[in-house]
Backbone as JSON, one array per atom type, in Angstrom:
{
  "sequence": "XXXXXXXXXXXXXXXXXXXXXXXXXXXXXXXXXXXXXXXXXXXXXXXXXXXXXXXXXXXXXXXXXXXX",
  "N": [[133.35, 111.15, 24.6], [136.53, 109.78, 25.84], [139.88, 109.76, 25.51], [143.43, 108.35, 25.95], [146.54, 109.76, 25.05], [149.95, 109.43, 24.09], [152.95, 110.34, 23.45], [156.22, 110.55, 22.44], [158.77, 112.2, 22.91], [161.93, 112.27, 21.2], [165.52, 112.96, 21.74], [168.8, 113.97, 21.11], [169.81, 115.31, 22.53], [169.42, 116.98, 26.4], [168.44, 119.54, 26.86], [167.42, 119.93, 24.41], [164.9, 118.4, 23.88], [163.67, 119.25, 26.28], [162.37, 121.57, 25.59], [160.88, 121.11, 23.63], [158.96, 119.38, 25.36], [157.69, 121.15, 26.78], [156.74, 123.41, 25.17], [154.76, 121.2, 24.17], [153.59, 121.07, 26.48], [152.21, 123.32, 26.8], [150.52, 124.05, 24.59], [148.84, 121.95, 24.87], [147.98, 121.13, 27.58], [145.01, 121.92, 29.61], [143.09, 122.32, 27.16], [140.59, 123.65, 24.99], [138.65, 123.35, 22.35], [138.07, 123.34, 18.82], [139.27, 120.92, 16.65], [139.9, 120.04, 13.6], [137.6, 119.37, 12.9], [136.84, 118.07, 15.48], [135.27, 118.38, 18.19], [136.72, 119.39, 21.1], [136.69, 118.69, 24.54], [138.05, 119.19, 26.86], [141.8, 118.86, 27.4], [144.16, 117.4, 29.06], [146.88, 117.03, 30.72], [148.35, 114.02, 31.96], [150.28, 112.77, 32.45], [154.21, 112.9, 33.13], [156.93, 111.36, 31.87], [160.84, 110.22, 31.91], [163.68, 109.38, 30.86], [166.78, 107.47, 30.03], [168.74, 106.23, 26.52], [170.35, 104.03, 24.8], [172.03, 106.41, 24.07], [170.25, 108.09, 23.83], [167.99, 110.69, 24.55], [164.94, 110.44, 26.23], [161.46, 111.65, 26.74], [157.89, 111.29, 28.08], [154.95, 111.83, 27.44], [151.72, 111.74, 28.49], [148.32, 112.59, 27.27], [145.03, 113.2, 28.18], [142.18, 113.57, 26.63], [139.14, 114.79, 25.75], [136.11, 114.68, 23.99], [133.62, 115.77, 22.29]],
  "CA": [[134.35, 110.09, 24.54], [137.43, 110.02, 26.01], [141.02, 109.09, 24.7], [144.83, 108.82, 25.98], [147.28, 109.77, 23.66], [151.09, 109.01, 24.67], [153.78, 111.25, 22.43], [157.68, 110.13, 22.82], [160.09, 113.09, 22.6], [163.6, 111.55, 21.69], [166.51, 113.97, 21.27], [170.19, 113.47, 21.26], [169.98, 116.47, 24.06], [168.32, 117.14, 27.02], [167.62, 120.66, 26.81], [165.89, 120.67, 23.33], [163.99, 117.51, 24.65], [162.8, 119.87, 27.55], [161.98, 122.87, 25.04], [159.88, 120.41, 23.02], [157.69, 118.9, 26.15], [156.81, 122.58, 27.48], [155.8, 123.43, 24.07], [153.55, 120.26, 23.86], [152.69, 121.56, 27.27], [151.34, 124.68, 26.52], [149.57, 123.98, 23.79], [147.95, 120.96, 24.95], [147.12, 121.14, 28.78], [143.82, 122.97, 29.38], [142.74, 123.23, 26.0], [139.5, 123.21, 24.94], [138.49, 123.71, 21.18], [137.89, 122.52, 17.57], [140.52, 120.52, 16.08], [139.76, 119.35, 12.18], [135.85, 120.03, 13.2], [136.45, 117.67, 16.09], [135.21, 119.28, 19.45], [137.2, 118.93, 22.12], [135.92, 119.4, 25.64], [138.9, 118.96, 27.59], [142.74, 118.31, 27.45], [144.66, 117.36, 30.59], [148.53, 116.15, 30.97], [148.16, 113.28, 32.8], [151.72, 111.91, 33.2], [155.54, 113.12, 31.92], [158.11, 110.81, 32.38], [161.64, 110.68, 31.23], [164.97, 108.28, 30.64], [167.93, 107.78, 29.03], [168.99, 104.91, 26.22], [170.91, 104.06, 23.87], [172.6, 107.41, 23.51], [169.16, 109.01, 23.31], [167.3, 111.26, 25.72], [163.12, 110.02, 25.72], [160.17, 112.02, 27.36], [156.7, 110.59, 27.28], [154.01, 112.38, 27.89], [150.27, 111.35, 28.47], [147.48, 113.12, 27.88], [143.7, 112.83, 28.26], [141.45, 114.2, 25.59], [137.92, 114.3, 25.93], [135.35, 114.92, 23.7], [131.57, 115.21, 22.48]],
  "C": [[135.63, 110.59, 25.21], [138.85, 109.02, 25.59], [142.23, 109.25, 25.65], [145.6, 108.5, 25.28], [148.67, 110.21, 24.7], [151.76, 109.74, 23.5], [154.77, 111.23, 23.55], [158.15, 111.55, 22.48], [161.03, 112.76, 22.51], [164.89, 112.67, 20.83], [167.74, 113.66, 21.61], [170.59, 114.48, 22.45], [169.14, 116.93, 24.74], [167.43, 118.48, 27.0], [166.72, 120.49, 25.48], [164.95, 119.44, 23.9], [162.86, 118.24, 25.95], [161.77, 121.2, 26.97], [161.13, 122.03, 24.41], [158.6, 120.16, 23.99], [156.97, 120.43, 26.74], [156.38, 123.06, 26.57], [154.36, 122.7, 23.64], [152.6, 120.99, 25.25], [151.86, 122.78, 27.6], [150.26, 125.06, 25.96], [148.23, 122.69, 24.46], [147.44, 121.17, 26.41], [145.86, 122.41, 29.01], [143.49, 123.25, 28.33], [141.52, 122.34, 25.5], [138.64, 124.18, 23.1], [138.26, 123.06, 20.14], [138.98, 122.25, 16.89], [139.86, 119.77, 14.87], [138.61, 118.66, 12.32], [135.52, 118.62, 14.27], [136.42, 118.46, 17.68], [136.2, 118.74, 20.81], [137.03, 119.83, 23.52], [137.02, 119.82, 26.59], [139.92, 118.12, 27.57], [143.61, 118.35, 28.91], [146.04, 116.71, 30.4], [147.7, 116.15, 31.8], [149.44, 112.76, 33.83], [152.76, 112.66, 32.4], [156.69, 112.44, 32.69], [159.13, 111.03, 31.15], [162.85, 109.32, 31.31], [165.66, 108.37, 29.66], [167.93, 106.29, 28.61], [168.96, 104.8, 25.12], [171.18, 105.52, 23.73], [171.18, 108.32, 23.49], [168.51, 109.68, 25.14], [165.52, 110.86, 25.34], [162.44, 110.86, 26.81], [158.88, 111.78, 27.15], [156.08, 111.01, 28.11], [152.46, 111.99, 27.66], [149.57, 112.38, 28.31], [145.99, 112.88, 27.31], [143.18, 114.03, 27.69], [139.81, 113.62, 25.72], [136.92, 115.41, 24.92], [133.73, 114.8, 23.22], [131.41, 114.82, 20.55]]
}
């Protein structure tokens, strides 16, 4: 099966906003393992976009999860 799963980052500042998405991105791109005894074959960032509004900083990141 495969899934995309979208996760907002919203921070009142850009740097921790940026320390958050390279975290998600570390953990999550390329990763291939058992998560709460579901297998996962393959994770991929797909997309990371970014904008400002209302006072807030947003990053939204895609990514594609595939498993068996």
């Amino acid at each position: 099966m495969e899934h995309n799963v979208s996760l907002n980052v919203v921070t009142d500042k850009y740097d921790q906003g940026i320390s958050i998405v390279e975290e998600i991105v570390k953990r999550f791109d390329d990763f291939e393992g058992e998560v709460n005894g579901i297998n996962v074959v393959e994770s991929k960032i797909t997309n990371i976009s970014e904008y400002f509004i209302e006072d807030a900083y947003v990053q939204t990141i895609t990514i594609n999860i595939k498993t068996n």
